[in-house]
C-alpha positions in Angstrom: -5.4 109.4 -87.4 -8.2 110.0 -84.6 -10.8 109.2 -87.5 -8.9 106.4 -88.5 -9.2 105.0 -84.9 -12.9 105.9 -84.5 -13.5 103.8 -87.6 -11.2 100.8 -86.2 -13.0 101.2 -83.0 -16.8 101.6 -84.1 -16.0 98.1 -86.6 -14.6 96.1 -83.8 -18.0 96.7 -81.5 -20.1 95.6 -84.3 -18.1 92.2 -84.1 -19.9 90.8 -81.0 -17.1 88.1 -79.3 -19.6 87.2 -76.2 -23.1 86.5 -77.8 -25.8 83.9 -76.1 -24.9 81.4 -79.4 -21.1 81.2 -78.2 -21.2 81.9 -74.8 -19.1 79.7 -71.9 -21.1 76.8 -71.2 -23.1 76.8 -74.6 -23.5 73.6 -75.9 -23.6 72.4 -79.6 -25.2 68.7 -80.9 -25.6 68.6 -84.8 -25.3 66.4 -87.8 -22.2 66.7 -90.0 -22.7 65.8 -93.8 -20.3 65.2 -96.8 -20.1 64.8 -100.3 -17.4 65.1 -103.0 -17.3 64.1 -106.9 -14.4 63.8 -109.1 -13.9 63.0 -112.9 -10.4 62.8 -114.3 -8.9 61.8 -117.8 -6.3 59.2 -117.2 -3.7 57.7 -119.8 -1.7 54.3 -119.0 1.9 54.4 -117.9 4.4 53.7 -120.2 5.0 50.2 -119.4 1.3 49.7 -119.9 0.7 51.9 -122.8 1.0 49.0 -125.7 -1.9 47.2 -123.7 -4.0 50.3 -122.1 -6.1 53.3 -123.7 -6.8 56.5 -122.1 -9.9 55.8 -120.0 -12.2 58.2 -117.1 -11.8 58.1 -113.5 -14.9 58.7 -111.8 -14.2 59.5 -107.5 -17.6 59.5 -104.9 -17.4 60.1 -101.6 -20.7 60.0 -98.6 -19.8 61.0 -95.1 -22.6 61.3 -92.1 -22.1 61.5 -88.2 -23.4 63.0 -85.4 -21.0 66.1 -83.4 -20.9 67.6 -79.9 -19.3 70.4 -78.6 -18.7 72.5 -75.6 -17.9 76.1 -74.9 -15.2 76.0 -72.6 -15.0 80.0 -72.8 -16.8 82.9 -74.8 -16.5 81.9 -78.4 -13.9 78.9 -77.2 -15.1 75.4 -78.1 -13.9 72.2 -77.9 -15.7 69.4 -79.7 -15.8 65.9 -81.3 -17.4 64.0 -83.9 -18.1 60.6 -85.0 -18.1 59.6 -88.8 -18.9 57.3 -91.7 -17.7 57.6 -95.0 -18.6 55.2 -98.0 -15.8 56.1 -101.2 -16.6 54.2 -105.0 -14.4 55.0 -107.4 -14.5 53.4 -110.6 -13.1 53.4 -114.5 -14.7 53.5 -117.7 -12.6 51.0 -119.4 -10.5 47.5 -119.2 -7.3 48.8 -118.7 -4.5 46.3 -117.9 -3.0 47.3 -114.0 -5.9 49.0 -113.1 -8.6 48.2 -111.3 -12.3 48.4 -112.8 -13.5 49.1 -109.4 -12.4 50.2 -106.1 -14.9 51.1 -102.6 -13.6 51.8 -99.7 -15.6 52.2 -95.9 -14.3 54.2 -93.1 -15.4 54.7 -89.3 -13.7 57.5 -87.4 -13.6 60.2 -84.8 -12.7 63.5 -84.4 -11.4 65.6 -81.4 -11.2 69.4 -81.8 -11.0 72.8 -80.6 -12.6 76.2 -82.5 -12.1 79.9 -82.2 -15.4 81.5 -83.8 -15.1 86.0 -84.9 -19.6 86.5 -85.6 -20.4 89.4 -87.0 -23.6 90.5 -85.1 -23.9 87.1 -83.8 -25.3 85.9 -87.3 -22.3 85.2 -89.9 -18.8 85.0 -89.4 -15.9 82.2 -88.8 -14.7 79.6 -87.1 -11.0 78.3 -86.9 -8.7 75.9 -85.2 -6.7 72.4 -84.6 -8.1 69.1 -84.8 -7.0 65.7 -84.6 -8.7 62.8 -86.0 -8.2 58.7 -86.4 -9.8 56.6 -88.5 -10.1 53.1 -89.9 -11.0 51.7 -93.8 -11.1 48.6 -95.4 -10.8 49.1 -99.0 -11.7 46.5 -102.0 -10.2 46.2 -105.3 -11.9 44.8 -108.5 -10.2 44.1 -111.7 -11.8 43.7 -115.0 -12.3 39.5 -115.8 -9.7 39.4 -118.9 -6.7 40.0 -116.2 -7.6 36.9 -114.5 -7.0 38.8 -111.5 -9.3 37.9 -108.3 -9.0 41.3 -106.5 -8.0 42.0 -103.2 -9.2 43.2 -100.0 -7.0 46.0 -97.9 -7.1 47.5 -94.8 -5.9 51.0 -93.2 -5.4 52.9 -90.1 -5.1 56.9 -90.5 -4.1 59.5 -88.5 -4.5 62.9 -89.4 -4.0 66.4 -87.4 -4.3 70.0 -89.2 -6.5 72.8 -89.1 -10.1 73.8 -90.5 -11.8 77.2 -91.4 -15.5 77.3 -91.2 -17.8 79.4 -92.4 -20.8 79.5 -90.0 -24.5 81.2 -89.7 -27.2 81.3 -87.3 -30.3 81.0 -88.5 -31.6 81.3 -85.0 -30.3 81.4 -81.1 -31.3 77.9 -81.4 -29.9 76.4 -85.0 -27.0 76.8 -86.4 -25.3 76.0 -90.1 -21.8 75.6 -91.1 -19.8 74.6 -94.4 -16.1 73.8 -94.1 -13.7 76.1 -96.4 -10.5 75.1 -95.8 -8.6 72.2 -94.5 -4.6 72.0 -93.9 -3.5 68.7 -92.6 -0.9 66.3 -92.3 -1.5 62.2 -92.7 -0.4 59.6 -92.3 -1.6 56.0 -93.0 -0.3 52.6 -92.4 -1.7 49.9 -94.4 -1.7 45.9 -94.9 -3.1 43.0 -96.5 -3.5 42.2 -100.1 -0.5 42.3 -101.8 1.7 44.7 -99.9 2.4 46.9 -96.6 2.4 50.4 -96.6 3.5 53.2 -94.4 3.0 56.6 -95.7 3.2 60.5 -94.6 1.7 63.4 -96.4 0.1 67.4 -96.5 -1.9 69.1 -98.3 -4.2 71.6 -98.3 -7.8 70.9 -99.5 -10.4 73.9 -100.8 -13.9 73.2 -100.5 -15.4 75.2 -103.6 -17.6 74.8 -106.1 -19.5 72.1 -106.8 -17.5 68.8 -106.4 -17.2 69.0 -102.9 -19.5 70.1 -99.8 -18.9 69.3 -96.4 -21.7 70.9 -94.2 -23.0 70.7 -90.4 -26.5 71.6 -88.6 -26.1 72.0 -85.0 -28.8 73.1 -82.2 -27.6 75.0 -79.7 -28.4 74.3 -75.4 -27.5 75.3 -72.1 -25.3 78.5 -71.5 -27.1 82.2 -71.7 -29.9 80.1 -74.2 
């Protein structure tokens, strides 16, 4: 037992909870990036299977903004971010009900609050709640032989979850991090076009392999420097 807590102990002082990168009053500005890529095979409902063909879904999405955080106590901070976020998503065939084409741009913000666990003040993870509301005006394009003119289609979102970063140092001064894990609840309200929509939802999202990346570069300031 006492080698057992010698080991627990000696492991928990290499885990440094107060280092200059994290300390009260440290402050973070950095650059948040994102990109994901999908490709699905898709088949026609049945009410549209004597007119449709199994066709390819292709999904893009480009996010960018700028982030700021403050350390309100030793390895304790609470943030925001701004964010733009351009989505295309189109099909490889003329399928009747579906649209050839669809984009979608989105402006939003951020408000949040981290708990970071460094190993040697280099590597380790952040974690916590968030809250975030955004805005998107999406457009729908249908292939000519529908005769159907498309449709614009606007959204408000609000989601709230929590996120689980993995983040390095290369430096007291820089500082990289890639998002892991995200568990959130939505919800969206939506109009124009051909309908209204309220709708609720959860999930949780994994951010691995190579279809999705959602990274930050930050330089820290201020605090122990």
């Amino acid at each position: 037992m006492n080698k057992l807590l010698i080991l627990i102990t000696a492991f928990l002082l290499t885990i440094q909870f107060s280092n200059a990168q994290t300390s009260a009053g440290t402050q973070t500005l950095g650059f948040n990036l994102g990109f994901s890529f999908n490709k699905t095979n898709e088949m026609p409902n049945t009410q549209n299977a004597a007119t449709g063909s199994p066709f390819i879904e292709k999904y893009t999405t480009l996010s960018f903004g700028p982030s700021y955080s403050y350390f309100i106590a030793n390895d304790l901070d609470l943030g925001a971010s701004l964010g733009v976020a351009s989505d295309l998503e189109t099909n490889s065939d003329n399928n009747f009900g579906y649209p050839l084409k669809y984009t979608n741009n989105d402006f939003g913000g951020t408000i949040y609050i981290r708990k970071y666990f460094l190993y040697k003040s280099k590597f380790g993870f952040r974690t916590g709640p968030y809250i975030s509301y955004d805005k998107s005006s999406y457009n729908y394009i249908y292939p000519s032989a529908q005769n159907s003119p498309g449709y614009n289609n606007h959204s408000n979102n609000l989601s709230a979850g929590i996120k689980l970063d993995l983040v390095y140092y290369a430096s007291k001064k820089i500082g990289f991090s890639a998002t892991l894990a995200n568990l959130a609840y939505n919800h969206s309200s939506s109009n124009g076009g051909y309908y209204q929509l309220n709708q609720n939802g959860n999930g949780i999202s994994l951010y691995t392999g190579t279809s999705a990346l959602q990274i930050s570069m930050f330089y820290v300031f201020g605090g122990k420097g």
